[in-house]
BALOBA-1460 file (C-alpha; in Angstrom, 3 decimals):
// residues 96
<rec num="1" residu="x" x="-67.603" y="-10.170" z="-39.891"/>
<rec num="2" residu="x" x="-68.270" y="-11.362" z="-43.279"/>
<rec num="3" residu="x" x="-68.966" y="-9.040" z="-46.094"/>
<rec num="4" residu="x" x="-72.199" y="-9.027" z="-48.188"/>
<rec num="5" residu="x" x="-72.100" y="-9.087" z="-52.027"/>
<rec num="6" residu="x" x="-75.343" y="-9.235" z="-54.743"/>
<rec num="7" residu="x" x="-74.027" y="-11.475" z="-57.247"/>
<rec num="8" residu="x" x="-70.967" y="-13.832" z="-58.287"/>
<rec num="9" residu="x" x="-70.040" y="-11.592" z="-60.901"/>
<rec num="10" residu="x" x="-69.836" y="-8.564" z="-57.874"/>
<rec num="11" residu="x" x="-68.014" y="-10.666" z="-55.244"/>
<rec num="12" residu="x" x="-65.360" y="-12.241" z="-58.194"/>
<rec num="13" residu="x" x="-64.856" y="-8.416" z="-59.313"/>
<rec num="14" residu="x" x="-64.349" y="-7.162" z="-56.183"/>
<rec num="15" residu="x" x="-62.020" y="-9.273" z="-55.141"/>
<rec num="16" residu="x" x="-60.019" y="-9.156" z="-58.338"/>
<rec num="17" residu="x" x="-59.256" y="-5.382" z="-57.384"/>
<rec num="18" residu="x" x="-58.945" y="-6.327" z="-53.498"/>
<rec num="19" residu="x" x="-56.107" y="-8.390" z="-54.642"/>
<rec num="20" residu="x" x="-54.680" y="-6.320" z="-57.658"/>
<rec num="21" residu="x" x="-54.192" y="-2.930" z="-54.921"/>
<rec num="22" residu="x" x="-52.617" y="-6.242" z="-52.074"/>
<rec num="23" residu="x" x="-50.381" y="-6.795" z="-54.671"/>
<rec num="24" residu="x" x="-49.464" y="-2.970" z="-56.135"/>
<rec num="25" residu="x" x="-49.210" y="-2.266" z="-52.218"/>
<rec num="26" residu="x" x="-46.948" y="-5.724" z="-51.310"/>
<rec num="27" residu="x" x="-44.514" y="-4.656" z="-54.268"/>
<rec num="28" residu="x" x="-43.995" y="-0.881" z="-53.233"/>
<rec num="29" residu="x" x="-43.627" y="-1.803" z="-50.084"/>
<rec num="30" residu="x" x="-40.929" y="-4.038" z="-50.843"/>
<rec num="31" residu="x" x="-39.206" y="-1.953" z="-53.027"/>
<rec num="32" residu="x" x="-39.175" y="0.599" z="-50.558"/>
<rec num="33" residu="x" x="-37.790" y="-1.704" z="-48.221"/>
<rec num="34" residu="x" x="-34.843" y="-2.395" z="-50.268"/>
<rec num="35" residu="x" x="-34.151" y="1.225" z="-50.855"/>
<rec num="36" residu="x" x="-34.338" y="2.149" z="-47.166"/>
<rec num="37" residu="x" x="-32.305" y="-0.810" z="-46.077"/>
<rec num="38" residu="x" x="-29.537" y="-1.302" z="-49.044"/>
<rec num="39" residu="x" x="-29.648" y="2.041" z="-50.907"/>
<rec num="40" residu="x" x="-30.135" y="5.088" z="-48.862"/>
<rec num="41" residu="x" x="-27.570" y="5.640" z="-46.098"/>
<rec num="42" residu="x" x="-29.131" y="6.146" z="-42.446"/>
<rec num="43" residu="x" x="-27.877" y="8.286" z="-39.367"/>
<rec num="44" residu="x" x="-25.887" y="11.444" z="-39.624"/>
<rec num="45" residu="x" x="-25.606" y="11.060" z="-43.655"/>
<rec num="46" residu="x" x="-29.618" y="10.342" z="-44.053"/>
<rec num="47" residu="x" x="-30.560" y="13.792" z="-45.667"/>
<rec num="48" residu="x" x="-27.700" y="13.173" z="-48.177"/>
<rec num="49" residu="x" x="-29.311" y="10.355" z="-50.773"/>
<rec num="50" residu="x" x="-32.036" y="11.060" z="-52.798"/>
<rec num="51" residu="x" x="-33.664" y="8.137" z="-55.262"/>
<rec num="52" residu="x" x="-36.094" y="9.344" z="-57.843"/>
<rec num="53" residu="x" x="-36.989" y="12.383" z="-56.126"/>
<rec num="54" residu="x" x="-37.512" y="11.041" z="-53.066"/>
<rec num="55" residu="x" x="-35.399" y="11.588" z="-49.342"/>
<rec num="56" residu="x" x="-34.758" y="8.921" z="-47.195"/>
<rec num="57" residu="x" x="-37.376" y="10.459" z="-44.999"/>
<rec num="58" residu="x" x="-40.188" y="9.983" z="-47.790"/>
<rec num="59" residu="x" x="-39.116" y="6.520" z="-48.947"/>
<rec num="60" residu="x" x="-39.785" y="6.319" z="-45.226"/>
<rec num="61" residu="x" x="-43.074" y="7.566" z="-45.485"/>
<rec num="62" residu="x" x="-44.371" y="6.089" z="-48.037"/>
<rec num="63" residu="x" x="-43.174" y="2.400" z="-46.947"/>
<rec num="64" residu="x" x="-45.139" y="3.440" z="-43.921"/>
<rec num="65" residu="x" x="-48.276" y="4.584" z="-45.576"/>
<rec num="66" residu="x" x="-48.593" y="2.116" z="-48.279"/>
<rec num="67" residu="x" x="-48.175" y="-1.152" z="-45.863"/>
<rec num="68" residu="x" x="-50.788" y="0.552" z="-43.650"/>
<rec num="69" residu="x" x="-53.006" y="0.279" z="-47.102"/>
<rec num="70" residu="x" x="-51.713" y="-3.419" z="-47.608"/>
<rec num="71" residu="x" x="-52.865" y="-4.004" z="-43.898"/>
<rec num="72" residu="x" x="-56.400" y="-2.772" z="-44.406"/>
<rec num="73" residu="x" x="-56.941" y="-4.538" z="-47.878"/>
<rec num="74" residu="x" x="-55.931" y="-7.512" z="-46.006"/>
<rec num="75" residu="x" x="-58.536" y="-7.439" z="-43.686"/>
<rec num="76" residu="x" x="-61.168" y="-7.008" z="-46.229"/>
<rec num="77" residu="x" x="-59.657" y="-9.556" z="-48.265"/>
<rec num="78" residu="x" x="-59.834" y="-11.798" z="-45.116"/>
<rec num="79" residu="x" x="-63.485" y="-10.704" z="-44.421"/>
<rec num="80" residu="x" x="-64.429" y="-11.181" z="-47.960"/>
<rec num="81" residu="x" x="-63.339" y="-15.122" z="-47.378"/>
<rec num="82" residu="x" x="-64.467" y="-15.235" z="-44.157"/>
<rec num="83" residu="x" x="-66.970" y="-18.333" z="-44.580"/>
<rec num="84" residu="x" x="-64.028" y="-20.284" z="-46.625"/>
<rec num="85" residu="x" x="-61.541" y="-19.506" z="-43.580"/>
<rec num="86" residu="x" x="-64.227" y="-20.960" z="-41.049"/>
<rec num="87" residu="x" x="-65.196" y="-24.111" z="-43.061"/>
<rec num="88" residu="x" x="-61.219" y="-24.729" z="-43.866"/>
<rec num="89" residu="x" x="-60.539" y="-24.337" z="-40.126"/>
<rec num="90" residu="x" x="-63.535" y="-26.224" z="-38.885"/>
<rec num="91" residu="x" x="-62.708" y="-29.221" z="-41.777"/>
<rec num="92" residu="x" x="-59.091" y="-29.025" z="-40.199"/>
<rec num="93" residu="x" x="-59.638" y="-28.641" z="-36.821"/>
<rec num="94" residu="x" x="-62.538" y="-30.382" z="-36.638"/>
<rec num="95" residu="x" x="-63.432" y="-33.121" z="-34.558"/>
<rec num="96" residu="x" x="-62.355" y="-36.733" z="-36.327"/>
């Protein structure tokens, strides 16, 4: 399913913010990684750490919230180049 779009101007916009929130998303995802992995301790000394403001259980959370975000701006990033993917993949895969 490709997305529609009135002008250039709309479409080049649109997916300027697309990827600007991939990227916000990608980063606090990662970061939240790291802190959940390397920082905050897990099993019987979980409720213990606490990095600005936030438990181990909300760093948990929000890494699970926010790459649920990056997952749907993916798809309509994907959907937004749909007819690029298909004439890449036909040019590639196409018959020689």
């Amino acid at each position: 399913m490709c997305l529609k779009y009135n002008t250039k101007m709309d479409r080049l916009k649109l997916n300027y913010w697309i990827d600007a929130a991939m990227a916000c998303s990608l980063i606090i995802t990662v970061i939240s990684s790291i802190v959940l992995f390397f920082i905050l301790p897990s099993g019987r000394f979980a409720d213990k750490g606490v990095i600005l403001g936030l438990a181990r259980y909300q760093w948990n959370t929000l890494h699970s919230y926010v790459g649920l975000i990056f997952v749907a701006l993916m798809i309509v990033h994907l959907s937004l180049h749909c007819k690029w993917l298909v004439a890449m993949t036909k040019q590639v895969f196409g018959k020689k």
